[in-house]
N, C-alpha and C positions, 0 to 999 in steps of 0.2 A: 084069899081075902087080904086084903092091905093091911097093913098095920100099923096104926096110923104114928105112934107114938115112935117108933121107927122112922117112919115118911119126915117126920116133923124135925126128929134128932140130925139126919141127914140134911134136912133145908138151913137146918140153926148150923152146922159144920161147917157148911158152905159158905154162907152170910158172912159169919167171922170171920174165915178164913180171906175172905173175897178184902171186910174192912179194913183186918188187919194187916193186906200188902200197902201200904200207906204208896209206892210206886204206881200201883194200877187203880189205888181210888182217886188219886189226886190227877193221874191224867184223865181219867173216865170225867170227871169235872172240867178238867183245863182243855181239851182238844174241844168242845163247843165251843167257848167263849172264842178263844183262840181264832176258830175260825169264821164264826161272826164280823167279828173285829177285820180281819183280813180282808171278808167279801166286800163291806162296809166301805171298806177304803179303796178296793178295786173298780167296787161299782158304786162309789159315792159320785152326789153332784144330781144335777134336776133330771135325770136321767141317761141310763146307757144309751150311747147311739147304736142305732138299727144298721144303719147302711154307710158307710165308707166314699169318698169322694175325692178321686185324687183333683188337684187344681195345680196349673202351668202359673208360676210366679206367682202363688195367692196373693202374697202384699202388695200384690199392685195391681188388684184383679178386686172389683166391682159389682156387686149383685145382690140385689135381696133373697135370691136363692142359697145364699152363705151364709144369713139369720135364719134358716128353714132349722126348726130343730130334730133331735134325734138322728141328724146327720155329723159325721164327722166329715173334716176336712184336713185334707193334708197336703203338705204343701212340695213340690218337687219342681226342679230346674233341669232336669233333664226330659224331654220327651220321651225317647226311648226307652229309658228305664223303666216310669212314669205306665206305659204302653205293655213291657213286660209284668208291671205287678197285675194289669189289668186282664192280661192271659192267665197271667195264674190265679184271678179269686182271690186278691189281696186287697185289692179295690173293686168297688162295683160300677165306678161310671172314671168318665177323665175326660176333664174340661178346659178348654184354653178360651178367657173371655175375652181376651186382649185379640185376639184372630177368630173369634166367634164360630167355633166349633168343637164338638165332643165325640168320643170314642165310648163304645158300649161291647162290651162282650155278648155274641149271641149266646152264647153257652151256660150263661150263667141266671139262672130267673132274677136273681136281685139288681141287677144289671139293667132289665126289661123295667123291674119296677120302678128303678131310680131313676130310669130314661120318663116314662109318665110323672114323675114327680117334677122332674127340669123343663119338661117341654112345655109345662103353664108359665108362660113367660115368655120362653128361648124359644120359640117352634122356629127363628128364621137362624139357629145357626147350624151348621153345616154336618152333618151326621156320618162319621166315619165308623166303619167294623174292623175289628180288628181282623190282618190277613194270616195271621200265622195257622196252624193246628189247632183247632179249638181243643184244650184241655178243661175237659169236666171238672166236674166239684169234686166226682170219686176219684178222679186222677190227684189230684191236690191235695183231699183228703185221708188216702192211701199211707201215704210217712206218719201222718200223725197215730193211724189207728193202727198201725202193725209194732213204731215206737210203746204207745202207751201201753198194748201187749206185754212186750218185751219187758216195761218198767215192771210190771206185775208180779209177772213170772220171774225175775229177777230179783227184784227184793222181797216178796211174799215167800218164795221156792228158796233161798237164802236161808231167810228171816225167822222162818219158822224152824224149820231142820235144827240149825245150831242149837236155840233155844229147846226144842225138843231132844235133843241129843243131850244137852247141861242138863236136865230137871232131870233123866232117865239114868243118870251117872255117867253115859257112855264116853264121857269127853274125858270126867274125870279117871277113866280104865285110860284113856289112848295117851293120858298125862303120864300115867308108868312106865307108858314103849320106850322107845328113841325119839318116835315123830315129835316135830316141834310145832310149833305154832303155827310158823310161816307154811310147814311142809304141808300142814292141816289145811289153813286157810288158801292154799293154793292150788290144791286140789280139789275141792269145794268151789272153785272158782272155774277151773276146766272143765269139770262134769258139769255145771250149771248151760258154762256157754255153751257148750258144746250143744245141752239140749236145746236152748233157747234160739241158736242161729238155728241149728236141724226144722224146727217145728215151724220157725220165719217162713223158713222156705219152703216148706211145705206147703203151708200157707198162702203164700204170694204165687207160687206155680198154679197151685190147684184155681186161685180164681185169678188168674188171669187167662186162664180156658175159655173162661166164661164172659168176662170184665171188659181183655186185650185191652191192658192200661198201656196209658200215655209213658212212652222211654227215652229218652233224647241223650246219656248216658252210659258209662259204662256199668255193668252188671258187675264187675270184679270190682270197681271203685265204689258200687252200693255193697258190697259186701265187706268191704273195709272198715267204711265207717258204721255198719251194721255192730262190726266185732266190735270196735273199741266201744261204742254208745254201749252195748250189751255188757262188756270187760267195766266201763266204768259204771253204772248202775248195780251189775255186782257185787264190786269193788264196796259202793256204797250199802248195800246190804249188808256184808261182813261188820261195815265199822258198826254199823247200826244194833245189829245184833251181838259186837264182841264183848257186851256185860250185863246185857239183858238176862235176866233171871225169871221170867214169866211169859204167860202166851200175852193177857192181856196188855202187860205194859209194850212186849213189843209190837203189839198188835195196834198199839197207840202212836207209837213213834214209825213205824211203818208207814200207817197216815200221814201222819205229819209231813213224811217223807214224799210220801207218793199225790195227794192232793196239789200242792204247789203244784205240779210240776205237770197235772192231768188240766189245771186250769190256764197258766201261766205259761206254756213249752208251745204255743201255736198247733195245738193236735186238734183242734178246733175251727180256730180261726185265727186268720193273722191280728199279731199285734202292730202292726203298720197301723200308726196314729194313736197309741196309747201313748200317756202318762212316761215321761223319760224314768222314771221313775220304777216304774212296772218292766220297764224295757231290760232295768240295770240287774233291776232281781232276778228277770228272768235268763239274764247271763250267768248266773249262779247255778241253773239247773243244769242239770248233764243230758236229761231230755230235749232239752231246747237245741241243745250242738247236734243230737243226733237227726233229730226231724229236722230242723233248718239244712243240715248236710245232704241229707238223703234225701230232700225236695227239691237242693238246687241240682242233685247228679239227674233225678228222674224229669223235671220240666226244664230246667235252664243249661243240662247237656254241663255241668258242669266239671272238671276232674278235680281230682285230688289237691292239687295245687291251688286251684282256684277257691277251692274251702279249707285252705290251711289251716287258718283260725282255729275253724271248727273240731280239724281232728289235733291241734294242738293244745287246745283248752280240753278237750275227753281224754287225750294221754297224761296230761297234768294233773286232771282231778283224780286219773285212775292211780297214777303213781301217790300221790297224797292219801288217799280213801285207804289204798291197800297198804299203804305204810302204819298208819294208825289203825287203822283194823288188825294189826301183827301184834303190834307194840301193847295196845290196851286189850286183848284177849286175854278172856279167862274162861280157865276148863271148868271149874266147878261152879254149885251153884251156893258158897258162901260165902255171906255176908262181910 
């Protein structure tokens, strides 16, 4: 039988103890607001647009179909280009009004839909399909869901460990060895990726059995940037975790971490036509280099070279993350 006065003594321990991390009740309060405020500003305005519209020379392009709301438009000077975001599902229609014809992806249903939305009006311009491979939405979609994986598994499998390891004393024993910080945190970094790319690809094998995704690509160049995008979210888990003292607080700052970058990294959907604004933060994420890299090797056949950028901003962040994750570790859990 219960006993209650026990039951209750244990709930009142808990309570305090939960109050008196003033670290975990103050983020428990602040990571709502926080993210309110965020979405607020991502998706502020009379509303999100639905469907995407690339347009040939907009500023000189004419149409009441450009007042149609909940549509975005965007504007490109290049055809080609223009025609490649429209394979990959970055855009849903592409329109030249000035030569009165448009381009539809078959492969994509929002394509179909925004094609019925433009023809009340247009039905006499000129109707082109795109000739290349029709790549799916799963092909396209593929970097982003196997990235957000990775970011998971990488800061949560981090994040937690360290911090579990500090409350349990076990950091502050491996503080008496020889090992140092860096030697701790660097091996904590190898086992991580090692599991992390292993389970990828396990992953990616097993349902492309099934799937036979879209590769235009090398396979040795998607494993490249595979590592470093894995090496720098890591990275970012160490720093994150190198003075956390609690499951909850890290458990807050984890979020933090990981939300941007599940909303704003394109794992979703392109940010082609967002807010320049949204575009610059999401140059800040380490998510965003890796899906953006591993999208252009897998649809746009692209090498190493050709996304320099990308794996040059994830060796950056990773050299920075991992340097402050060294420097500000701490093995014990006080104060």
């Amino acid at each position: 039988m219960m006993n209650f006065s026990r039951f209750f003594a244990v709930v009142k321990a808990r309570n305090i103890e939960f109050f008196r991390d003033r670290s975990s009740l103050g983020w428990n309060l602040l990571f709502p607001i926080l993210m309110l405020v965020g979405l607020s500003f991502v998706f502020s305005g009379d509303g999100r647009a639905v469907y995407k519209v690339g347009v040939l020379n907009l500023a000189q392009s004419q149409s009441s179909f450009l007042e149609t709301k909940y549509i975005s438009f965007v504007d490109y000077q290049e055809q080609t280009l223009a025609k490649v975001k429209l394979e990959q599902h970055s855009i849903d229609l592409l329109v030249d009004f000035n030569a009165q014809q448009y381009w539809v992806n078959q492969g994509a249903p929002n394509s179909y839909l925004v094609e019925k939305i433009f023809l009340n009006g247009h039905d006499n311009y000129q109707r082109i399909e795109t000739q290349s491979k029709k790549i799916r939405y799963i092909d396209w979609v593929l970097p982003g869901i196997l990235g957000m994986n990775m970011m998971f598994s990488c800061l949560f499998g981090v994040g937690y460990v360290i911090v579990r390891y500090r409350k349990n004393a076990v950091l502050k024993r491996l503080k008496a060895t020889p090992l140092s910080a860096l030697e701790f945190v660097s091996a904590q970094l190898v086992s991580r990726l090692f599991i992390v790319i292993f389970m990828s690809s396990v992953v990616y094998i097993g349902c492309n059995l099934f799937f036979d995704f879209y590769m235009l690509g090398s396979y040795f160049d998607l494993f490249i940037i595979a590592v470093l995008g894995a090496f720098s979210l890591i990275t970012l888990g160490l720093l994150v975790a190198s003075r956390s003292k609690s499951e909850e607080l890290i458990g807050g700052l984890l979020n933090l971490s990981s939300w941007p970058m599940m909303l704003l990294s394109g794992v979703w959907f392109s940010l082609e036509g967002a807010p320049n604004a949204i575009k610059i933060f999401a140059d800040f994420l380490p998510l965003t280099h890796l899906v953006a890299g591993a999208r252009k090797i897998i649809t746009e056949g692209a090498t190493l070279a050709d996304i320099s950028y990308h794996v040059s901003i994830l060796m950056l962040m990773s050299a920075v993350f991992l340097t402050l994750g060294a420097y500000f570790f701490s093995w014990n859990t006080e104060r």
